[in-house]
DSSP file (Angstrom, degrees, kcal/mol; ACC not computed):
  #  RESIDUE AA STRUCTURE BP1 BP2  ACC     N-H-->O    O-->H-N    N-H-->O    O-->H-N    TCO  KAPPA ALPHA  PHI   PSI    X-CA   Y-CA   Z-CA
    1    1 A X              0   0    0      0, 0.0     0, 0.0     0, 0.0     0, 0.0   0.000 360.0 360.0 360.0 -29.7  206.5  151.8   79.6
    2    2 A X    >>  +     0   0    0      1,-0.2     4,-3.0     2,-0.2     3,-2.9   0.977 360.0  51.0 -67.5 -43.8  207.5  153.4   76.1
    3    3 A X  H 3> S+     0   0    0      1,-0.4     4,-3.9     2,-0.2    -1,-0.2   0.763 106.6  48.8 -76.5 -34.5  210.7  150.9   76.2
    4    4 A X  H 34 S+     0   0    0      2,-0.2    -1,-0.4     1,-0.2    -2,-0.2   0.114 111.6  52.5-108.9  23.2  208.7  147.8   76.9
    5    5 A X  H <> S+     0   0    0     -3,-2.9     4,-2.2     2,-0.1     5,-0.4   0.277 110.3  48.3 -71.4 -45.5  206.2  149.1   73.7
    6    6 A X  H >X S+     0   0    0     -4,-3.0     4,-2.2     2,-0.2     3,-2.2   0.964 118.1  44.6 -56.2 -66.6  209.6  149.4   71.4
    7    7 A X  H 3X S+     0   0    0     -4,-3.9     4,-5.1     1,-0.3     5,-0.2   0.797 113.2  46.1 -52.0 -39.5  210.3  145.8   72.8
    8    8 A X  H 3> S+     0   0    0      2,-0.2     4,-1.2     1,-0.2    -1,-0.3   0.723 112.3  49.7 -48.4 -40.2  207.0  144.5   72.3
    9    9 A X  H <X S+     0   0    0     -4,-2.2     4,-3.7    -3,-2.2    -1,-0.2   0.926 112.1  52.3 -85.2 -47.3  206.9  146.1   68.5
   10   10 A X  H  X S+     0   0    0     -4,-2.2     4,-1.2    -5,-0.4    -2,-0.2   0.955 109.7  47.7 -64.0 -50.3  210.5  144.4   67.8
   11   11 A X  H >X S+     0   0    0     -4,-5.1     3,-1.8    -5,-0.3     4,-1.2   0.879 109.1  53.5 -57.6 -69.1  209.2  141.0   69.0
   12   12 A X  H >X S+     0   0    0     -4,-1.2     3,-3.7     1,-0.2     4,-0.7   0.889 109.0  49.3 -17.0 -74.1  206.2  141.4   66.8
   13   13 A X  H 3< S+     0   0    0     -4,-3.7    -1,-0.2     1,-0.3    -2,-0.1   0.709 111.7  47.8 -60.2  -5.1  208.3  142.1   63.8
   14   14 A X  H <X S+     0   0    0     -3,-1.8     4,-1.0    -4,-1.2     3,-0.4   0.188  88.5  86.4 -92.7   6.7  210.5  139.1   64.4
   15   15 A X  H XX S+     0   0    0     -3,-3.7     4,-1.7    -4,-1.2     3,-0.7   0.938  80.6  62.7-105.3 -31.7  207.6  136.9   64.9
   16   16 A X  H 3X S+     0   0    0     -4,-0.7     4,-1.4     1,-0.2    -1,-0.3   0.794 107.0  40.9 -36.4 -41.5  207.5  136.3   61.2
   17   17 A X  H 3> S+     0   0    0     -3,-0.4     4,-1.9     2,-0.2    -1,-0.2   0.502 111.3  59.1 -73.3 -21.6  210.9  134.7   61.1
   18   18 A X  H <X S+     0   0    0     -4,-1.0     4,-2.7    -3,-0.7     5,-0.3   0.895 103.3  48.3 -79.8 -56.0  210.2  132.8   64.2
   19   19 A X  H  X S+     0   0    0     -4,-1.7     4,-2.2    -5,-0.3     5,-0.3   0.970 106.7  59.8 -46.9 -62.1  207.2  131.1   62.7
   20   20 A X  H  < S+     0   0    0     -4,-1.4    -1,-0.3    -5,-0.3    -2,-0.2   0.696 109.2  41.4 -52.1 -37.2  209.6  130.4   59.9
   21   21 A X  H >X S+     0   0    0     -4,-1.9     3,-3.3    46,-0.2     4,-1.5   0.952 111.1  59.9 -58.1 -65.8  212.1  128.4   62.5
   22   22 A X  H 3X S+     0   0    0     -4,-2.7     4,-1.2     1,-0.4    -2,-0.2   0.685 111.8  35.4 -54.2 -43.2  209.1  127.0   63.8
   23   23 A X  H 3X S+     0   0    0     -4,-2.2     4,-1.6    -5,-0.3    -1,-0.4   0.586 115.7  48.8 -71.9 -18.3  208.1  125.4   60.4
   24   24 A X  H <> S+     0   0    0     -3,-3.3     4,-1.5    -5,-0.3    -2,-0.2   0.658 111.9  49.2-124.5 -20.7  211.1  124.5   59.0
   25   25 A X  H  X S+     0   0    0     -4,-1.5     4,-0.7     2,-0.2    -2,-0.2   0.765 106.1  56.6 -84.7  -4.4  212.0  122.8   62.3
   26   26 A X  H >X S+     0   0    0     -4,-1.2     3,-3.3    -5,-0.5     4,-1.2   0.981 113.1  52.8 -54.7 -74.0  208.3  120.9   62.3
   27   27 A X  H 3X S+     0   0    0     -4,-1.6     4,-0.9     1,-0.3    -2,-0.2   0.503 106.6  45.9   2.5 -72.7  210.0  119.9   58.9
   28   28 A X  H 3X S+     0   0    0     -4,-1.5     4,-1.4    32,-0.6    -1,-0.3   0.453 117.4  40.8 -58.7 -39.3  212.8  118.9   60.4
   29   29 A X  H <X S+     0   0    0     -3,-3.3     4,-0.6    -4,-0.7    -2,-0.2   0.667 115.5  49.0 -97.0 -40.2  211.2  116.8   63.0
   30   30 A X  H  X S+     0   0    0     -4,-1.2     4,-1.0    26,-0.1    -2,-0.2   0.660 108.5  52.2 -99.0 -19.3  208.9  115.5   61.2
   31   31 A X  H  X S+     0   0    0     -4,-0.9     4,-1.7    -5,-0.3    -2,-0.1   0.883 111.9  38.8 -44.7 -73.6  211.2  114.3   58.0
   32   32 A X  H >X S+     0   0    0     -4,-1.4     3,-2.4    25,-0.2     4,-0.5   0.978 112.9  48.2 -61.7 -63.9  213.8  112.3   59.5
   33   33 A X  H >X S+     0   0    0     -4,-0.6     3,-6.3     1,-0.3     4,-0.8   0.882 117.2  51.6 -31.4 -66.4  212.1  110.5   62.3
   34   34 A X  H 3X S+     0   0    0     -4,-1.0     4,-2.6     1,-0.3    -1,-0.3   0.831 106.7  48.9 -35.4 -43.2  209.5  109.7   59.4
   35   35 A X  H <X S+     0   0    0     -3,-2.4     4,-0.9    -4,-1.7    -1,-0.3   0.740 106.2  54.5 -77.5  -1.5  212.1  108.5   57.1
   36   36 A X  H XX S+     0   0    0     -3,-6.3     3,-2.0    -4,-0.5     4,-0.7   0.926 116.7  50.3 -91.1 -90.8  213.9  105.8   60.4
   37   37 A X  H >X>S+     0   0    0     -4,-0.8     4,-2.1     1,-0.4     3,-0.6   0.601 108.1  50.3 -28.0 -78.5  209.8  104.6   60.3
   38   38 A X  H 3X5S+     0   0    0     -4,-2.6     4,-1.0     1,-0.2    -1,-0.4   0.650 115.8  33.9 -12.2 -72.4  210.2  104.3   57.0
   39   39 A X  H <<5S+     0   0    0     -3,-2.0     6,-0.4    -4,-0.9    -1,-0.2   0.722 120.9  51.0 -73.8 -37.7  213.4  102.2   56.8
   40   40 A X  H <<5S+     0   0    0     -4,-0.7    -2,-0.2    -3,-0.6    -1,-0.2   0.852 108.1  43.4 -67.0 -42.9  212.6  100.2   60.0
   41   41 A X  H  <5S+     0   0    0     -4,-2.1     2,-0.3    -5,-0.2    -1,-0.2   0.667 100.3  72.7-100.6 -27.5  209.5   99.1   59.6
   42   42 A X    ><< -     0   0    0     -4,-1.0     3,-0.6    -5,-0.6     0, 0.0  -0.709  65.6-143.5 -87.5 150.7  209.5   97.8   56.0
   43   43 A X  T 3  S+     0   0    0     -2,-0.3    -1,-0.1     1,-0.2    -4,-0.1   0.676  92.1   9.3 -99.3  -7.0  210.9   95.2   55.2
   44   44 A X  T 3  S-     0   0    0      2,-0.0    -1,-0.2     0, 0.0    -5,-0.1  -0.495  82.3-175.9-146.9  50.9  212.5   95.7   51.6
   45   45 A X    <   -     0   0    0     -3,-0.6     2,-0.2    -6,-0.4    -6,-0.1   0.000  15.1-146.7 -50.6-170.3  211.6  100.0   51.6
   46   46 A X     >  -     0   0    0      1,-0.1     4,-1.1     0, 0.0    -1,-0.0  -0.727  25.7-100.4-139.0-162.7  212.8  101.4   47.9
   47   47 A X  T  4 S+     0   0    0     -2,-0.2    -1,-0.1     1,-0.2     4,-0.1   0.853 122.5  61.5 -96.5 -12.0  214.1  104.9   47.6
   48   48 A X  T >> S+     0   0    0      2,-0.2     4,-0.9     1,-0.2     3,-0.9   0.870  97.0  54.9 -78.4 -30.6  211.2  106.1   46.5
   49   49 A X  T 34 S+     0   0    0      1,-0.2     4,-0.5     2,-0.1     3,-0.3   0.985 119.4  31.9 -63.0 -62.2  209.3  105.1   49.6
   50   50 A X  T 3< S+     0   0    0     -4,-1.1    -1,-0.2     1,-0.2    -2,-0.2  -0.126  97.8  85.5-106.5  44.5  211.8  107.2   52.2
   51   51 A X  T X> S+     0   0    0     -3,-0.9     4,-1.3    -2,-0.2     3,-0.6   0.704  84.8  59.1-101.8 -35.2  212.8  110.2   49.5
   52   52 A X  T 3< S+     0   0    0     -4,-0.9     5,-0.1    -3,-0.3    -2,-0.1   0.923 119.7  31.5 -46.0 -41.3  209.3  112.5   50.5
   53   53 A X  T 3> S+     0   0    0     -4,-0.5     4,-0.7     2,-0.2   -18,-0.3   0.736 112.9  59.2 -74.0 -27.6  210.8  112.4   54.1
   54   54 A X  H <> S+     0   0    0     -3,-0.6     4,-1.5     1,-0.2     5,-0.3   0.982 114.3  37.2 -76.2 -63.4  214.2  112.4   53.2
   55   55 A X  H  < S+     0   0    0     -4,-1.3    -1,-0.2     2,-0.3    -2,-0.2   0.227 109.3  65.1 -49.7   0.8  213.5  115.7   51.4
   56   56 A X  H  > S+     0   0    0     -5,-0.3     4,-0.8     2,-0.1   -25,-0.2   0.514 113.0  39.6 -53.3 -43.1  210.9  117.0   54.3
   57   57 A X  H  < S+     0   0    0     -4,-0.7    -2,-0.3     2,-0.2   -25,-0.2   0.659 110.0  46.9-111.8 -22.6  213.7  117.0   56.3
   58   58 A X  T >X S+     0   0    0     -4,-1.5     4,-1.0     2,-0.1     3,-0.6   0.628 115.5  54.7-101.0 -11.9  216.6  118.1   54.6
   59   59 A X  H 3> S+     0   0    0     -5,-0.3     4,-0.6     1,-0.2     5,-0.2   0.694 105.8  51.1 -64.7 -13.5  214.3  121.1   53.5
   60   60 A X  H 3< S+     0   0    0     -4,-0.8   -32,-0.6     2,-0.2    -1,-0.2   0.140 105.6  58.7 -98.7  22.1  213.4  121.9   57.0
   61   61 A X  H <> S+     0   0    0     -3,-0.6     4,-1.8   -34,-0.1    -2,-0.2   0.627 110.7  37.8-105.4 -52.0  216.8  122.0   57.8
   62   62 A X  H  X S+     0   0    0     -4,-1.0     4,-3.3     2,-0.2     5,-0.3   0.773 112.6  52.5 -98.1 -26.0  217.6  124.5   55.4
   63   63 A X  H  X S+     0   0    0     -4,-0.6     4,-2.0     2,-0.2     5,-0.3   0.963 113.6  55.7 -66.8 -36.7  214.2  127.0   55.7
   64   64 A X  H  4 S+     0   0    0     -5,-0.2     4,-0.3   -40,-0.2    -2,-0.2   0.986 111.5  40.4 -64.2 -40.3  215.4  126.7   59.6
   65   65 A X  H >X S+     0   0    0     -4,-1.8     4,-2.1     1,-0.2     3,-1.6   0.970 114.3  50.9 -72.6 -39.0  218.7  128.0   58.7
   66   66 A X  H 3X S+     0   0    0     -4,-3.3     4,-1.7     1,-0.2    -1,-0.2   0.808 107.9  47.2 -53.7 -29.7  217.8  130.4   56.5
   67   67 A X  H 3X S+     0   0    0     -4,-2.0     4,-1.3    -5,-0.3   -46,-0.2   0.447 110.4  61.9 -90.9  -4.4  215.3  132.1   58.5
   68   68 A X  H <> S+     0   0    0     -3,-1.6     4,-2.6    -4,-0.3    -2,-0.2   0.876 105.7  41.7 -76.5 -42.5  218.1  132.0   61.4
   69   69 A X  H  X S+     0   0    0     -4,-2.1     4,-1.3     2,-0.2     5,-0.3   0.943 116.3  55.1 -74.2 -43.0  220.4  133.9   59.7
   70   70 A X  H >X S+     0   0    0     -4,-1.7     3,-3.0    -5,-0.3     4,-0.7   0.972 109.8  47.8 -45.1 -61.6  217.1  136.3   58.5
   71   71 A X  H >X S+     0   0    0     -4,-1.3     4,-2.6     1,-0.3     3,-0.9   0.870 109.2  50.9 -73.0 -51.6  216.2  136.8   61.9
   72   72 A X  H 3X S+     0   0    0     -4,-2.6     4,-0.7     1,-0.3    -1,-0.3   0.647 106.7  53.5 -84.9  11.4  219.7  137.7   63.2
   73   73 A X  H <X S+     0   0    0     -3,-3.0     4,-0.9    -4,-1.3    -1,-0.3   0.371 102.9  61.2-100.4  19.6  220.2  140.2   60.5
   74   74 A X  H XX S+     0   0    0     -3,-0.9     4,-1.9    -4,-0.7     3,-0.7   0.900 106.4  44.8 -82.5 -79.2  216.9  141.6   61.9
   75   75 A X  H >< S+     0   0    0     -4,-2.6     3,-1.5     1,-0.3    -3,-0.1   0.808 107.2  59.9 -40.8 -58.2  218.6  142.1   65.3
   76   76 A X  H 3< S+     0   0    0     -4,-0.7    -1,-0.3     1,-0.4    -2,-0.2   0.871 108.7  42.9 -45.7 -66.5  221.5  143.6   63.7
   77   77 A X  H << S+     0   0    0     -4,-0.9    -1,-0.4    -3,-0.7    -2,-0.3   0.702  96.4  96.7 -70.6 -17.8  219.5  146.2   62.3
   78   78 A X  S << S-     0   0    0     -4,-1.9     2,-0.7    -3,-1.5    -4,-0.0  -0.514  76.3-122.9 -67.5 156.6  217.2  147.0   65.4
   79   79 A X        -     0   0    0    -73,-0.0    -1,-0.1     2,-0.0   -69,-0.1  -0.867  35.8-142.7 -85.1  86.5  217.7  149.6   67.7
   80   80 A X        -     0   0    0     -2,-0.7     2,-0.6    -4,-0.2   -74,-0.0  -0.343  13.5-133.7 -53.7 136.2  217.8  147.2   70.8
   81   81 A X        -     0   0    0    -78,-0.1   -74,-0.1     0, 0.0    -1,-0.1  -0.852  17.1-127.5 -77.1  79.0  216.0  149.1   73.7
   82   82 A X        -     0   0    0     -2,-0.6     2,-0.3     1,-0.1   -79,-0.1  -0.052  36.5-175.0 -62.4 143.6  218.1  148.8   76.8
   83   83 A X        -     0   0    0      2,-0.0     2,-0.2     1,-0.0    -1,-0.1  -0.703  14.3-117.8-122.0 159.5  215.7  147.6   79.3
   84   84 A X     >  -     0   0    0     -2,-0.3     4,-1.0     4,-0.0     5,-0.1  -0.500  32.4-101.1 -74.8 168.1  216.0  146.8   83.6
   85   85 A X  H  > S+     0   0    0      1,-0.3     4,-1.6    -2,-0.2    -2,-0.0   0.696 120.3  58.8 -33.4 -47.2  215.8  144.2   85.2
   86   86 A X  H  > S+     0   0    0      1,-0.2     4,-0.9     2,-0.2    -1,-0.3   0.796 110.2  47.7-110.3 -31.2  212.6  144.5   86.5
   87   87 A X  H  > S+     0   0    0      2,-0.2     4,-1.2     3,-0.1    -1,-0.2   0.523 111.0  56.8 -94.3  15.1  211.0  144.7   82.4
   88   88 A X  H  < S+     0   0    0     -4,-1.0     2,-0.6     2,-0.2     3,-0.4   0.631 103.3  47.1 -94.4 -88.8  213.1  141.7   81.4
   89   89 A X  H  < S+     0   0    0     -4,-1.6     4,-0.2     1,-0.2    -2,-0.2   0.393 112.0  48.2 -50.8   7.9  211.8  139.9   83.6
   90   90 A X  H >X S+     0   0    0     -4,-0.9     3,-1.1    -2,-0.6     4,-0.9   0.883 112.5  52.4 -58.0 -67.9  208.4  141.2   82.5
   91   91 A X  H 3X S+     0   0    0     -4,-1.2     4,-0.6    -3,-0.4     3,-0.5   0.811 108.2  53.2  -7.9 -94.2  209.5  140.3   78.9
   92   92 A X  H 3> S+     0   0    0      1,-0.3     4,-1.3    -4,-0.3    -1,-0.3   0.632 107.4  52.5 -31.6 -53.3  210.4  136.9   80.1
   93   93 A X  H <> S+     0   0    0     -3,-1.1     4,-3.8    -5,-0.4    -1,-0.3   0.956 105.6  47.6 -20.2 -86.8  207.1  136.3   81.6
   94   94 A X  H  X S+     0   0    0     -4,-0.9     4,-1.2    -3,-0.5    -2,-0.2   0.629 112.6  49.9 -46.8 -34.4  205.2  137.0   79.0
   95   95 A X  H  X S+     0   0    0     -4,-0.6     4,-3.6     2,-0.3     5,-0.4   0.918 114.1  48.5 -43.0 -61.1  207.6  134.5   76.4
   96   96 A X  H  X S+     0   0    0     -4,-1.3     4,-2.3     1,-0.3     5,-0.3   0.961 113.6  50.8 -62.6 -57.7  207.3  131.6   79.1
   97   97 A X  H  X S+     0   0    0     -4,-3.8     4,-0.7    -5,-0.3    -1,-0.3   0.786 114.1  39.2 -48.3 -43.0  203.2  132.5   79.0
   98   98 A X  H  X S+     0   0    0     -4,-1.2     4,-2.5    -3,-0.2    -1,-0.2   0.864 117.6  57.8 -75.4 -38.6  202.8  132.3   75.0
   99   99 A X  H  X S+     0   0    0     -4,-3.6     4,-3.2     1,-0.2     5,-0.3   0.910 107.6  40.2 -61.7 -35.9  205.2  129.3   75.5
  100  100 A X  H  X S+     0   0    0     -4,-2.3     4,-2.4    -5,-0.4    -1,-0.2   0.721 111.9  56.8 -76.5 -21.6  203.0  127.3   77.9
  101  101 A X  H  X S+     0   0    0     -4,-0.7     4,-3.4    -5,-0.3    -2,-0.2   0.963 106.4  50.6 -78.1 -71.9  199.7  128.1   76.1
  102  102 A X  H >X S+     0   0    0     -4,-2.5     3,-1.0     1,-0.3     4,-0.5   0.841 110.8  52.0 -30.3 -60.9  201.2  126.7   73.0
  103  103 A X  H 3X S+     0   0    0     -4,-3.2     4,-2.5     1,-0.3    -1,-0.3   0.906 105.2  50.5 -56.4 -50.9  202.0  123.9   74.9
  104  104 A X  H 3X S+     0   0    0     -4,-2.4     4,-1.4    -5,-0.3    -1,-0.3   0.829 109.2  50.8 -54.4 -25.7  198.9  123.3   76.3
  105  105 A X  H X< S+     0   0    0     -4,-3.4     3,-2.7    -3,-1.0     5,-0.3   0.672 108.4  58.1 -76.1 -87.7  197.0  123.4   72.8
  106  106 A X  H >X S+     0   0    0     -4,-0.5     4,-2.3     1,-0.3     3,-0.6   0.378 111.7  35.7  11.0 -85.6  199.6  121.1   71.7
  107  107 A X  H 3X S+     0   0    0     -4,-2.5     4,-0.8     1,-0.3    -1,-0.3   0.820 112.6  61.3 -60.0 -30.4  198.7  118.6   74.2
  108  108 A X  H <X S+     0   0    0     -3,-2.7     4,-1.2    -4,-1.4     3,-0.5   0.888 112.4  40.9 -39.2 -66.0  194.8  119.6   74.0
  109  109 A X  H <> S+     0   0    0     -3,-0.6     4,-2.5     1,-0.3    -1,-0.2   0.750 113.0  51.7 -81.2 -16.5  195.0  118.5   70.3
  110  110 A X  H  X S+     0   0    0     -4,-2.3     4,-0.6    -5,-0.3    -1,-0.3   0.741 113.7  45.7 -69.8 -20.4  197.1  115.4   70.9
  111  111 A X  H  < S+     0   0    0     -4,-0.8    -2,-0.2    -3,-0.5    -1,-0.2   0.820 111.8  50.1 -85.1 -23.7  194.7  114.4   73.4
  112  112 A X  H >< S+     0   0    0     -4,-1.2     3,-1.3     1,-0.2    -2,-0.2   0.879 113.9  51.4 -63.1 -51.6  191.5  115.3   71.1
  113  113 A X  H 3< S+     0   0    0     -4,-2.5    -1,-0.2     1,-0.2    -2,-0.1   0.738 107.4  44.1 -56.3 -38.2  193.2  113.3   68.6
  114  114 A X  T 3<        0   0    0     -4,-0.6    -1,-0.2     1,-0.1    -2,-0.1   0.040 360.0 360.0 -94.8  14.7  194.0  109.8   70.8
  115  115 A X    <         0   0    0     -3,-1.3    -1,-0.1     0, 0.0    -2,-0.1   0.290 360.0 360.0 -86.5 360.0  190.3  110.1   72.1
């Protein structure tokens, strides 16, 4: 039980840098596509029209790498807890569980939204 509190406390302290991919690929995601809308759909766009996206997007590009590189000198410097089998695949649970809740607000608000 102590080892899967050490793991627990080491996710926690990464979760700042995760959030920080998370954002900077929203960025990312949300940049480019916008700026192909942009280009497609107008018929004479100007640069001024697809630079907000164009910069959305190559700035979520780089906060995603940067906070990659953050995040693996984080590891570097923990003291990894070697775990079994049996509390990785607890670990792993719980990840697949935070993931699927996320995913369900996601769809929750997409659905609220298209109502």
């Amino acid at each position: 039980m102590e080892k899967f509190k050490k793991q627990i406390k080491s996710e926690l302290k990464q979760l700042p840098f995760t959030l920080g991919k998370l954002a900077g690929g929203v960025m990312a995601v949300i940049g480019f596509p916008g700026m192909i809308v942009v280009i497609t759909r107008k018929s004479n766009p100007s640069f001024s029209d697809i630079l907000p996206y164009l910069v959305l997007g190559i700035s979520g590009v780089f906060i995603f790498l940067i906070f990659s590189r953050l995040i693996g000198k984080r590891m570097n410097k923990n003291d990894e807890v070697p775990l079994n089998t049996q509390e990785k695949k607890h670990i792993s649970l719980i990840s697949w569980a935070i993931f699927v809740i996320f995913i369900a607000i996601f769809i929750l608000i997409t659905f609220i939204m298209n109502r």
